[in-house]
C-alpha positions in Angstrom: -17.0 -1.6 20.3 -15.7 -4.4 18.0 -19.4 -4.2 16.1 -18.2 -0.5 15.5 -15.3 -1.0 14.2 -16.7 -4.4 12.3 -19.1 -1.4 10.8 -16.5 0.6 10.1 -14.6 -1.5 7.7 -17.7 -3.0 6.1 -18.6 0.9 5.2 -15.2 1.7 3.9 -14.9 -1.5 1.9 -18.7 -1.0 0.4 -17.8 2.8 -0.1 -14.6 1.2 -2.6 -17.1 -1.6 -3.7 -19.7 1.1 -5.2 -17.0 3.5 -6.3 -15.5 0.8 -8.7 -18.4 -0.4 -9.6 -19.8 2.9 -10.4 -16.7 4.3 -12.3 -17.2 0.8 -14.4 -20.4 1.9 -15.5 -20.4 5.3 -16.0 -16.9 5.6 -17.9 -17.0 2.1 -19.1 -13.2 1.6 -17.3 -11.7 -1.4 -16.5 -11.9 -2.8 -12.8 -8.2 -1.7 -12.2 -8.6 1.5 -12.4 -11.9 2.5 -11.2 -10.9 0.8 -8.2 -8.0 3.0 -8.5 -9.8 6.1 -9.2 -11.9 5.2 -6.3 -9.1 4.9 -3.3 -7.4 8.0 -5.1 -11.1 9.9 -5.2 -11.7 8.8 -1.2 -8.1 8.8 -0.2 -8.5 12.4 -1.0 -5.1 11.8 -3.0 -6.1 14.1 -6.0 -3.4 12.5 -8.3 -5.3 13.3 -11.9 -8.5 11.4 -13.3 -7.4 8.3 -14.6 -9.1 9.5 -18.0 -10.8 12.3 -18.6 -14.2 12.1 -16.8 -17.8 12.7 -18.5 -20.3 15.2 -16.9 -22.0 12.4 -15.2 -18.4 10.8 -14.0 -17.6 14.3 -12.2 -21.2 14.4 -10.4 -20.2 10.7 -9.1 -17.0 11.8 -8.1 -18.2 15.0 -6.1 -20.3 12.7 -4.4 -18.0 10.0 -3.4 -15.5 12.5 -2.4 -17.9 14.4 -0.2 -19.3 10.4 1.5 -15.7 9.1 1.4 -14.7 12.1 3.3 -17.4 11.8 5.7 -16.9 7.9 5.8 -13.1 8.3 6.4 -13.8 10.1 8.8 -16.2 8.5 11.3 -14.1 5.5 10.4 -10.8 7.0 11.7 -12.7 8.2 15.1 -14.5 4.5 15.7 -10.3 2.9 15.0 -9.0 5.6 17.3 -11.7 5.4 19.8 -10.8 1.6 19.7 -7.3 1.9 20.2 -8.1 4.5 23.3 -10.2 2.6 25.4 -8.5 -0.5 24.7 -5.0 1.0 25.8 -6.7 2.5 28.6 -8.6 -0.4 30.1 -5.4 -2.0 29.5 -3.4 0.6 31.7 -6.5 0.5 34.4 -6.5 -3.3 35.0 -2.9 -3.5 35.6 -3.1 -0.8 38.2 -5.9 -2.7 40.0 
């Protein structure tokens, strides 16, 4: 369980590393806000662009919204699963 959940942040942290990175090259920003960009683009927050984006900066951005989403997700499920089993293994050795 702990290596899911070990995968799970190493996934959500390379999801931001490549987002940043990516928004640096692409759009030529600065690292502050294409990491910005990036939490806002995967966070689902849909606060505005940080500057307007170029044709290739909105296919990059359809695509990390459509991982991020998918990586959020399974993310969530493996932290929740942990917090589950662990609560309930917890409740099941004490009644033993």
């Amino acid at each position: 369980m702990l290596r899911r959940l070990a995968f799970a942040g190493a996934l959500l942290a390379g999801l931001l590393m490549i987002g940043t990175i990516g928004y640096m090259i692409i759009e030529s920003w600065s690292l502050l806000d294409s990491l910005f960009m990036t939490v806002i683009t995967v966070g689902t927050v849909g606060f505005r662009e940080v500057q307007p984006l170029s044709p290739a900066g909105q296919v990059f951005t359809m695509l990390l919204i459509i991982i991020g989403i998918g990586a959020l997700g399974f993310s969530l499920g493996v932290f929740v699963d942990f917090l589950v089993e662990g609560r309930l293994r917890g409740l099941l050795e004490c009644d033993a």
